[in-house]
C-alpha positions in Angstrom: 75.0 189.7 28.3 74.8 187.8 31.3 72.6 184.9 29.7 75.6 185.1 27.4 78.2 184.3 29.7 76.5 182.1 31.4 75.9 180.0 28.2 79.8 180.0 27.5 80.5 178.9 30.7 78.4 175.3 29.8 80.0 172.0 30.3 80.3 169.4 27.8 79.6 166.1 30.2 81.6 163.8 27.1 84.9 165.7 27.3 83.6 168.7 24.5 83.3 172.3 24.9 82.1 174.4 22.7 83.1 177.6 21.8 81.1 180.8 22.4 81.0 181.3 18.6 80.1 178.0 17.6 77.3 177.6 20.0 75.6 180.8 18.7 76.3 179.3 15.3 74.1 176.3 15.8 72.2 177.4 18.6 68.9 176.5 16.2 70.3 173.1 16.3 70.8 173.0 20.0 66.9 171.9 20.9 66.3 172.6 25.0 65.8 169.8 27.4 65.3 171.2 29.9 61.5 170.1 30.6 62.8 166.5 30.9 66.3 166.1 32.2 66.4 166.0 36.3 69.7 167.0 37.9 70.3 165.1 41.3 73.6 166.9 43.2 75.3 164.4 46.4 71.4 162.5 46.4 69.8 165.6 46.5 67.2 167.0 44.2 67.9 170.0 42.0 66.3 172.7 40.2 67.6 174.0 36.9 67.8 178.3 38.1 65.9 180.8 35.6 68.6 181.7 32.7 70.3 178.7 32.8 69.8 175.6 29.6 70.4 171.9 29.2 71.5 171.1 25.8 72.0 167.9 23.3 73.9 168.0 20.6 75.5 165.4 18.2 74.3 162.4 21.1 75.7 164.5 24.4 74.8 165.9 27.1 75.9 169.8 27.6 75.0 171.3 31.6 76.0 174.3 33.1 79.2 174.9 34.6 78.2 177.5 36.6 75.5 175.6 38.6 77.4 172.5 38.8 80.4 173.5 40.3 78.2 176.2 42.7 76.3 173.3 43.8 79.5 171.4 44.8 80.8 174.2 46.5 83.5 175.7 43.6 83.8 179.2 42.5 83.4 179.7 38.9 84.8 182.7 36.4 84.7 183.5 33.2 87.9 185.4 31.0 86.1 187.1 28.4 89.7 187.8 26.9 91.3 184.4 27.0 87.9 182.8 26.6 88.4 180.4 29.8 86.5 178.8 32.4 87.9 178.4 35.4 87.0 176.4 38.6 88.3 176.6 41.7 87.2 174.8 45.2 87.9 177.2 47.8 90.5 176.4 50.4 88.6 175.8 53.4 86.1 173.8 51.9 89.3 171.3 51.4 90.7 171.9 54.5 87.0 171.2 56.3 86.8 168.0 54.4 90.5 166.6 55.4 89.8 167.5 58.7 86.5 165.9 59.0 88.2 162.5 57.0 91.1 162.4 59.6 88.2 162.9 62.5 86.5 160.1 61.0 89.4 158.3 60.9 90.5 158.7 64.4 87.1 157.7 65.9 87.2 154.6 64.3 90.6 154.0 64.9 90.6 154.9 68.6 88.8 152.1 70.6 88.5 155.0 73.4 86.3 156.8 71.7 84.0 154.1 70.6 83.7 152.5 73.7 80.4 152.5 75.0 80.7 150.1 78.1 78.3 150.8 81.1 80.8 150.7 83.9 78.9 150.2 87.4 80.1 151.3 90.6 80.2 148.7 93.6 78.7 146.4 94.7 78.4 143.9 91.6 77.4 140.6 91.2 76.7 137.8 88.9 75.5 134.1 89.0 76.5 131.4 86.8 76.0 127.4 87.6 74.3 128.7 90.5 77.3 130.4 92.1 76.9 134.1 92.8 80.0 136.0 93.5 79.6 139.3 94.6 82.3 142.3 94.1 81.1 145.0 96.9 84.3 147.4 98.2 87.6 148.4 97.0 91.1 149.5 99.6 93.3 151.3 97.6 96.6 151.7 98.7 100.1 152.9 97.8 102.0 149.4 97.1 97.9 147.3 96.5 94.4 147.5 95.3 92.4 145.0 97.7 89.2 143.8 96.2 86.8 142.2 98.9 84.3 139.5 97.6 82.0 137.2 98.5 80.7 133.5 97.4 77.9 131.7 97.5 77.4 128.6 96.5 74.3 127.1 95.4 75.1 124.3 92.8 75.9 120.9 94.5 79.2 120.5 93.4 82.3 121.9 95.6 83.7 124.8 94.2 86.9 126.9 94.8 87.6 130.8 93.6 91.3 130.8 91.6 92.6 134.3 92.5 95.8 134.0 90.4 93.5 134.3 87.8 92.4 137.1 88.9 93.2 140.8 86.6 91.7 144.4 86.3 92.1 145.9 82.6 91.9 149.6 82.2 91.8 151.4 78.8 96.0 152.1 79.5 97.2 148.7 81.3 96.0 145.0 82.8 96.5 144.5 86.8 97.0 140.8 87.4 97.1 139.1 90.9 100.3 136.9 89.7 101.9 140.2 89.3 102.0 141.6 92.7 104.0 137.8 94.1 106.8 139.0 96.1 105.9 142.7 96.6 103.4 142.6 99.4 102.6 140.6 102.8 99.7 138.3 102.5 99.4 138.6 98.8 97.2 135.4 98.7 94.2 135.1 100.7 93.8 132.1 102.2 90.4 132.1 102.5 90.1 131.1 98.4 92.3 128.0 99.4 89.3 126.0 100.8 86.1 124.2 98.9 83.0 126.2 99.3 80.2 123.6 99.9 76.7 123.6 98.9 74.4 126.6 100.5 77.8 127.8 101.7 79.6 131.1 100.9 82.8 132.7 101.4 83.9 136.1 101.9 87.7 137.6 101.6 89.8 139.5 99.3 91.7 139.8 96.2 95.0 141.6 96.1 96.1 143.5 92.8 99.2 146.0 91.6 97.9 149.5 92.8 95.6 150.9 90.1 96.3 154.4 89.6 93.3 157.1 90.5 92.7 157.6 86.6 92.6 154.1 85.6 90.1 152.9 88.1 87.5 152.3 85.6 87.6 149.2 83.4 86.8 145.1 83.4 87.7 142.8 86.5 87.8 139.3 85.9 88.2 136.2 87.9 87.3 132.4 87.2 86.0 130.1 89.5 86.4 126.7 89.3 84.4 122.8 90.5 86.5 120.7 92.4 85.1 117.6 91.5 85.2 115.3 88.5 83.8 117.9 86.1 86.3 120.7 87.2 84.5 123.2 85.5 85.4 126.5 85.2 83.2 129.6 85.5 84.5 133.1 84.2 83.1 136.0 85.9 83.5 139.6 84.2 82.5 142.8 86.1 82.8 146.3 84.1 83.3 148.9 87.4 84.2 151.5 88.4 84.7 153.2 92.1 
């Protein structure tokens, strides 16, 4: 009996399914296949379980319900009085796969979670045309943040640090030094307002808006500049964090 059912329950792969009485009826005529056709479920390989049959008749392909829709993770009963297959995909299952669509979906919408910058903490430095400009301490106050750096120059040319171009970026909000004009005392440092010679350096500060406590983690930027005929421009770019 349970061979039986489990035969009823079969599904016809081109849109046909036979009826309990007609497959006993030409069962003779139903050869097995089972030796040679391979079932592959989501790119896994799949045995055919003991009691269950592959069939072909009239050109298609007839597979069993039952381990189908197990396989895919659906319950599956028979109505022996309405004669009727039904298939059901629990509720869970569904809900586990919206939620893990919509947790895809927020990863790779959420440029928080997929950043994977290596912020450093002070000091930082980097050299480019042969000038080094070093990043080493950090004041934070109520009304500023106060960058101190240093300069050294090594390339022939004069060269000058622009600290109005000057900006912190957090993952929330971008901290210029144009922004903070007017607030704060000695919002310029007048040290940047002088050529930095050959085998010279410099050393003073950049003032900022006050970075809040959880936002001190991000890229600052500042460009310096050749105050010659060239008047090249150098972009630093420091990921920190203090």
């Amino acid at each position: 009996m349970k061979n039986y059912k489990q035969f009823i329950a079969g599904v016809i792969v081109g849109g046909v399914l036979l009826s309990g009485g007609n497959v006993l009826a030409n069962n003779a005529s139903l050869p097995s296949i089972t030796n040679w056709v391979k079932y592959k479920i989501n790119g896994e390989a799949k045995a055919l379980p003991s009691g269950y049959t592959t069939l072909n008749y009239e050109g298609h392909t007839y597979v069993p319900t039952r381990f189908i829709a197990e396989q895919l993770g659906a319950d599956v009963e028979w109505d022996d009085q309405t004669k009727t297959v039904t298939i059901d995909k629990p509720v869970d299952n569904i809900n586990k796969e919206v939620d893990d669509q919509e947790n895809t979906c927020d990863k790779s919408e959420d440029p928080s979670k997929q950043d994977s910058t290596k912020y450093e903490k002070l000091p930082v430095s980097k050299t480019i045309n042969g000038v080094r400009v070093e990043v080493y301490s950090v004041e934070d106050d109520p009304n500023y943040t106060k960058l101190y750096v240093i300069v050294k120059n090594t390339n022939e040319n004069l060269v000058q640090l622009d600290q109005g171009t000057a900006s912190f970026q957090s993952e929330l909000d971008t901290y210029a030094n144009k922004d903070i004009r007017g607030g704060v005392l000695y919002w310029k440092d007048t040290t940047w307002f002088k050529d930095i010679d050959e085998d010279q350096d410099a050393k003073g500060y950049i003032m900022l808006p006050p970075i809040p406590e959880d936002e001190r983690q991000g890229k600052f930027t500042v460009e310096v500049f050749e105050n010659g005929s060239t008047q090249k421009v150098m972009n630093y770019e420091f990921d920190i964090k203090w």
